[in-house]
N, C-alpha and C positions, 0 to 999 in steps of 0.2 A: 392409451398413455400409461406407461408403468409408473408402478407404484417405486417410490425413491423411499429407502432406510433413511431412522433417524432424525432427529428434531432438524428443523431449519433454522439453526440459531448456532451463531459462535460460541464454541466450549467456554472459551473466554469470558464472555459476556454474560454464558445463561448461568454461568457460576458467579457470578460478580452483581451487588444491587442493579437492580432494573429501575428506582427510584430515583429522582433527582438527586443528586447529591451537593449541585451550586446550584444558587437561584439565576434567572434572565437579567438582563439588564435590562432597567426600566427609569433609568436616569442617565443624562448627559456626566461623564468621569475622567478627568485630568490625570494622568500619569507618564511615568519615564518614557515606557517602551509598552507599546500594543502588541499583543502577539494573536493572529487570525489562525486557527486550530490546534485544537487538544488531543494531538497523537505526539510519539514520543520526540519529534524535533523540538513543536513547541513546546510541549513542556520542559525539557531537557533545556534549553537556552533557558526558561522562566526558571526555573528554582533555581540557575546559576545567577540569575542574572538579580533573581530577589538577596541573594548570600552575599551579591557584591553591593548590594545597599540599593538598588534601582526597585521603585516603585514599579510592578508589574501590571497589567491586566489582561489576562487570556479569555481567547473569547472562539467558542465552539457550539459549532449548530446544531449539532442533537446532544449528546451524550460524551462524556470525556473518555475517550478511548475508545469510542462502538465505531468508528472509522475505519481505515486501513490497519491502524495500530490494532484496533479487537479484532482481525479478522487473518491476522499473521500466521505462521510456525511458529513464533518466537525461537529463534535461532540466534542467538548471541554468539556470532562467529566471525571470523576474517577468513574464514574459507567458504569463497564464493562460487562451487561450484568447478570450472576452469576460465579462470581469470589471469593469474598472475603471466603466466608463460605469454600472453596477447599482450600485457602493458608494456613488459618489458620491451618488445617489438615495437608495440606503438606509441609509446612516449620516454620509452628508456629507463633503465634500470636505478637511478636514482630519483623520478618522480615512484615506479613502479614501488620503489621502498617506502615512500610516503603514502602512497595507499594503504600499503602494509601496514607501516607504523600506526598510524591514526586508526585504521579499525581494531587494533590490538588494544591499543587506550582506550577506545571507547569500549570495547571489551569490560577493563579493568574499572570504567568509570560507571559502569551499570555494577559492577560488584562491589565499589566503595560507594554507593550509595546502598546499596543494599545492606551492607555493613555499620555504615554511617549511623540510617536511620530506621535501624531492625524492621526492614520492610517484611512480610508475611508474604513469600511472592512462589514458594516452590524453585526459589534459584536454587542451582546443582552445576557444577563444574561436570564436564563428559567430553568425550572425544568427539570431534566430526569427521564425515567420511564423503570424499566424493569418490563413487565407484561403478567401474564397468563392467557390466556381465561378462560380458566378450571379452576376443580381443580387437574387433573393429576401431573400440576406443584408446584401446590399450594406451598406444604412442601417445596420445593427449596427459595422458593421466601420469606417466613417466617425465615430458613435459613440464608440466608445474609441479611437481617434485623438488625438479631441478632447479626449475624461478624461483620457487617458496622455499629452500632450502638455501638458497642465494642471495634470499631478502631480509633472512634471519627471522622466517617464521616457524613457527613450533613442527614441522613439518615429516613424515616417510613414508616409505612404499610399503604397503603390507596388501596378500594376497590372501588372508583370512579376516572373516568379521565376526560380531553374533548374528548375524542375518540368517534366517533359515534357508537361505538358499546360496549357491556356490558364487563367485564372483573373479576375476580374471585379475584384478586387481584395484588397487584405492591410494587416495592420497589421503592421511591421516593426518589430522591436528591437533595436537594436546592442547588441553588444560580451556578448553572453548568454553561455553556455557549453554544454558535454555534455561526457562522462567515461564512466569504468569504474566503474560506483560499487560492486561489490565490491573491486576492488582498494585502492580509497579509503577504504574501510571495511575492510577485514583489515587496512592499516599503519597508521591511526589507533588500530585497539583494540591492535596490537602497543604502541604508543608507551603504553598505559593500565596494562598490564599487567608488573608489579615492582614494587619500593622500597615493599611493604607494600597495593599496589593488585594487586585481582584480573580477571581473565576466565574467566568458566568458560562451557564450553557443553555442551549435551546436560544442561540441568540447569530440568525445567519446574519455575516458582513453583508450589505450590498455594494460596497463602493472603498475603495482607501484614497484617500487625497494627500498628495505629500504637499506639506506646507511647514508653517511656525507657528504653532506645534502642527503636525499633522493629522488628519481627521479621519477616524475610520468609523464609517457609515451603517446603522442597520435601520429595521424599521422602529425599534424603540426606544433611539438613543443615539448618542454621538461619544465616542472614546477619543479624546485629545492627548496625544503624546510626542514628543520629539521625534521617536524611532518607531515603525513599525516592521512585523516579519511577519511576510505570508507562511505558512508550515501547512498548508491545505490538500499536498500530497500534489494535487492540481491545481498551479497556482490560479487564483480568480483575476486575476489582473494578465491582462494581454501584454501589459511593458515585457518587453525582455521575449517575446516569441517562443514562450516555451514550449508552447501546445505542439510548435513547431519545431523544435529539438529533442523532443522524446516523442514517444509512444505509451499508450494505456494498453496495457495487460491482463488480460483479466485470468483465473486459476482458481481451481477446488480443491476441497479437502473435506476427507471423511473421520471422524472417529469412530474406533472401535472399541468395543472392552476386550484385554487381553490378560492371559494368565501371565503373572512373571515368571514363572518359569521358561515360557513360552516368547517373554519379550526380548526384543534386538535393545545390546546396549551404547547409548551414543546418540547422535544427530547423523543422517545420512541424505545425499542426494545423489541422482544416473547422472549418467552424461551422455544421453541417448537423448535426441528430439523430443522422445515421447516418453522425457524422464519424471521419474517419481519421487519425492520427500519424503523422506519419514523418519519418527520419534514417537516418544512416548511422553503422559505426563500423566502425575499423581491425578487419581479422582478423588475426589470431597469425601468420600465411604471410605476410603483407603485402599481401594484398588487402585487401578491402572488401564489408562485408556491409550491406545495406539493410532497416531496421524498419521496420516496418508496423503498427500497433497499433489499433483498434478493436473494434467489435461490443459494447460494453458493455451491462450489463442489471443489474438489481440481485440479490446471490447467492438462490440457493437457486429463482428462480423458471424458469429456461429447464432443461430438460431435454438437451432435444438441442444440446448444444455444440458436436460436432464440427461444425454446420452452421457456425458462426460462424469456427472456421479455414478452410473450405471459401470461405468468399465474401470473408476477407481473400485466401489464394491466389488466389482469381479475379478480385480488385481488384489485387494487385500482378504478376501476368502481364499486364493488358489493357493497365495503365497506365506500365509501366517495361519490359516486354517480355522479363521473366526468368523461369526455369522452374525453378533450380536453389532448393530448400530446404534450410535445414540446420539452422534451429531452429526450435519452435514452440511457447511457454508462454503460462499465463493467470497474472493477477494481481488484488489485489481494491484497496480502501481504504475508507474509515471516508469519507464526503461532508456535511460539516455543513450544516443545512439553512440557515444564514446565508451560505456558501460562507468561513467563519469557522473557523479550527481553534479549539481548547481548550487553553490552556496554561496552567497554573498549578496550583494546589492541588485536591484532589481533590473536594471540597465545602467550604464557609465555616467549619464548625467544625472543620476538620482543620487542624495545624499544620507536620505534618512528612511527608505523603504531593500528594505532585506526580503529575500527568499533561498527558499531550501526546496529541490525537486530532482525527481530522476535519480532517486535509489535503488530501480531495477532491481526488482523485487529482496533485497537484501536490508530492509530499515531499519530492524533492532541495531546495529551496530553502524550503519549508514544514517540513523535518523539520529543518533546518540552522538558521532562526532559532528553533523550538522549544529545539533542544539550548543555542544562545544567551542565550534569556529565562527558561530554568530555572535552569539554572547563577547564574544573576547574582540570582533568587527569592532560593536559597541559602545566596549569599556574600553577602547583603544589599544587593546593590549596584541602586539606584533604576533601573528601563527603561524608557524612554517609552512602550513596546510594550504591556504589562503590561492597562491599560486595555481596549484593544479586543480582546487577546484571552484576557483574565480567564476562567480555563474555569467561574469560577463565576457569570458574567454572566447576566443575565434570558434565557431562552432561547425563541426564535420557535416554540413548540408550537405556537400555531393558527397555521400557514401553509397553504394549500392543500397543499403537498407533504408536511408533516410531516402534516398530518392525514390524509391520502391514505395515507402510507406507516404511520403505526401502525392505522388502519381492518384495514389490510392482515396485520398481524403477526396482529391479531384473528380474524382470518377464520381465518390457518393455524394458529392454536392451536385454534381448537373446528371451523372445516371437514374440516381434513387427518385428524380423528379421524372421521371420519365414513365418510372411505372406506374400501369394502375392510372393511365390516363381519363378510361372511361369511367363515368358514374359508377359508385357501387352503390353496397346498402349494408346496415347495420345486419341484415338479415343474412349478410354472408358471412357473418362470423357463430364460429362454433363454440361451443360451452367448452370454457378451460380454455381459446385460441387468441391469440393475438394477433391481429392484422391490420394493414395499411390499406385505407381506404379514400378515395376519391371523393366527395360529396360536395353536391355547388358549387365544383374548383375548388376546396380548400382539402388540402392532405392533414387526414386524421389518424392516429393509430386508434383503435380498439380492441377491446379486451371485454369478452364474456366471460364473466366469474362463473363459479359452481352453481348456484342459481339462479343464472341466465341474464343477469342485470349485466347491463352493458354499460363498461366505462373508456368515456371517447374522452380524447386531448388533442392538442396539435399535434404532429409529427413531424415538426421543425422546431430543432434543438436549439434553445435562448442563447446558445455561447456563439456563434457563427453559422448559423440556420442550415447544416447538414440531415437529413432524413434521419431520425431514428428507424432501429431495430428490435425487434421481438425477443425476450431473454423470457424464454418457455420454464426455465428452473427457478427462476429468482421473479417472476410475474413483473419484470420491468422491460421498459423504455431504456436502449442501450444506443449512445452516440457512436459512428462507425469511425469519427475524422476526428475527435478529443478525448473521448474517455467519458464524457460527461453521462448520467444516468439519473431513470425517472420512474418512481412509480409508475403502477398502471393507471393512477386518480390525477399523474404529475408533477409531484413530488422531487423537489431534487433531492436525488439521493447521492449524487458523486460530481465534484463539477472537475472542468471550472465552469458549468454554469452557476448562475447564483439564484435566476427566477425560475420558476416553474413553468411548466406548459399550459396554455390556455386550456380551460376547457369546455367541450362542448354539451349541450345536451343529446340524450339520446331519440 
């Protein structure tokens, strides 16, 4: 097993308190609007929604931001890779402008908070670049040019970058952004929290019940409010099928220490399958650390992960010529098969339960006009936006990809039962391995740690009882058919499940 560079921990995070910073909730609490997770949707609707005089309380199961949101690029961009030139085609060049617009605002509205409330975040205005080596991609990239130059986005073609290596050509976007987005998110929930508005964290939902008021559930407490918004990334409520309108993605990223002289200036991404992310951000010493992000796969189906840090390391030593590592996480997101997030109400006959999902992996500026067009749902206030991204909108089932990817959940709900029929034994797992075992008929994963202690759970997932998978880089429990994810002890670590996996002794 190779040895993988660099702490296991998000840059984000291991810079940021690791201490509680809101207490659990440990009493039954009456307010406006509930909000179910503290990454930047919900927070982003919460300190809108506490400004417009609404009693808030957010409510987040470990840590305010160690979710999706600490585990980002932070990329505060409306250039999404190659987007625009596909909407235009598939819903027309006047919705394809309102994508445009609304991520430019939210753009602007992570900067007038940051202005607002002299947040300490490393925001910096920089250019982004989606760019082709070749010219395989070339036409793609000439392409949305054209659409984003069409849409009256900051937009052109340039055939030089600072990159240290050549490129065929790039689409360029002025005046974008990048940030700390933990830190941007711990003083915005600071500002939510008082004058009758709550933050609790280390406090998982089990259950939302829309009613007058309606009730959302944990194990030590009850939140009653008019309005609730799931913002869980994966919503935990089955209303609305979403598990079933997107896909979980899951994706790495390494840091490294880089000289400036040496560093690429900007936000970049390929447009190769087997494309890469990268940027830079101030280190705490005052140097400078270089991202790297790729190798993405949808969760639960790659086993061997470590391989995927292994060949971003080998991509950012060949191409930047740095050896030193210091950090190294993976992260997932919700990918709507429209490239459309879901914002709005949870299904048609619900009145007071909102959700925000399916930002395909672009949330700093997808989770930022989210937190915008709920809030405004709420306080009644008409959004042009609303429209195209109505989460109760007709949704693209038969796409080759959607039908491709639920084919798929099908298989790992009656294939994955099929293995590993016979009896096994604890005794066939290897130190450091994770494996799915048979024992008295019941399917267990297992996991021998470094000193040989074996830790067994179920191997059927609490959200709609699909076989989990072995995640060898991250030592979890990975769902093939939701997204959902587990410790090796069963832990949820990513839902939408909400309970953990039984478990067993060894």
């Amino acid at each position: 097993m190779s040895q993988l560079a660099g702490k296991a921990i998000s840059y984000w995070i291991a810079s940021t308190s690791h201490a509680p910073n809101f207490p659990s909730l440990t009493n039954d609490t009456l307010v406006d609007v509930a909000i179910v997770g503290g990454g930047i949707a919900g927070i982003t609707a919460g300190i809108l929604l506490k400004r417009a005089g609404k009693n808030v309380a957010l409510l987040e199961a470990d840590q305010i931001a160690t979710g999706v949101s600490g585990h980002t690029t932070a990329k505060v961009t409306s250039l999404h890779q190659l987007v625009y030139a596909q909407l235009i085609k598939s819903v027309g060049e006047e919705r394809a402008r309102i994508y445009a617009n609304s991520n430019q605002t939210a753009i602007e509205r992570v900067a007038k908070f940051v202005e607002e409330e002299k947040i300490d975040c490393d925001f910096s205005r920089t250019s982004a670049y989606t760019f082709a080596e070749t010219t395989e991609t070339l036409n793609d990239i000439h392409s949305e040019v054209e659409a984003a130059v069409k849409l009256g986005l900051p937009a052109s073609f340039v055939t030089e970058t600072s990159l240290p290596f050549a490129i065929a050509g790039a689409v360029k976007f002025d005046n974008q952004a990048q940030f700390h987005a933990r830190k941007y998110l711990l003083h915005l929930a600071k500002l939510i929290a008082g004058n009758g508005s709550y933050v609790f964290e280390n406090t998982r939902v089990l259950n939302v019940e829309e009613g007058n008021p309606s009730r959302v559930v944990t194990a030590t407490g009850i939140v009653r409010a008019r309005d609730v918004i799931i913002a869980t990334n994966a919503p935990i409520l089955d209303q609305g099928l979403f598990f079933a309108k997107n896909y979980a993605k899951r994706s790495y990223i390494v840091a490294a220490r880089i000289d400036r002289a040496k560093a690429p200036q900007g936000m970049y991404i390929g447009t190769s399958n087997d494309y890469y992310s990268i940027r830079t951000t101030p280190a705490p010493d005052g140097g400078l650390l270089l991202l790297v992000g790729g190798g993405g796969h949808k969760v639960g189906t790659v086993t061997d992960t470590q391989e995927r840090y292994l060949k971003l390391e080998a991509y950012v030593r060949s191409r930047f010529g740095v050896e030193e590592f210091e950090y190294r996480w993976s992260t997932q997101d919700m990918v709507s098969f429209d490239q459309l997030p879901y914002i709005g109400k949870v299904a048609p006959f619900s009145n007071h339960l909102y959700v925000a999902t399916g930002f395909s992996l672009w949330g700093m500026s997808k989770g930022t006009l989210a937190g915008m067009l709920l809030s405004d749902l709420i306080l009644g206030i008409d959004n042009p936006w609303l429209k195209l991204y109505d989460s109760t909108r007709a949704t693209p089932f038969v796409t080759v990809e959607s039908l491709k990817n639920n084919l798929e959940v099908g298989f790992h709900w009656v294939g994955d039962r099929l293995k590993g029929l016979e009896n096994s034994s604890f005794a066939d797992v290897e130190r450091e391995e994770g494996k799915l075992l048979t024992i008295n008929g019941h399917k267990i994963a297992a996991y021998r740690d470094e000193q040989g202690q074996i830790h067994a759970v179920s191997a059927t997932c609490t959200h709609l009882g699909c076989i989990v998978n072995w995640n060898s880089a991250e030592k979890s429990w990975d769902c093939p058919c939701h997204g959902g994810r587990f410790s090796c002890d069963g832990k949820v670590l990513h839902g939408p499940p909400v309970k953990n996996l039984k478990r067993y002794k060894a």
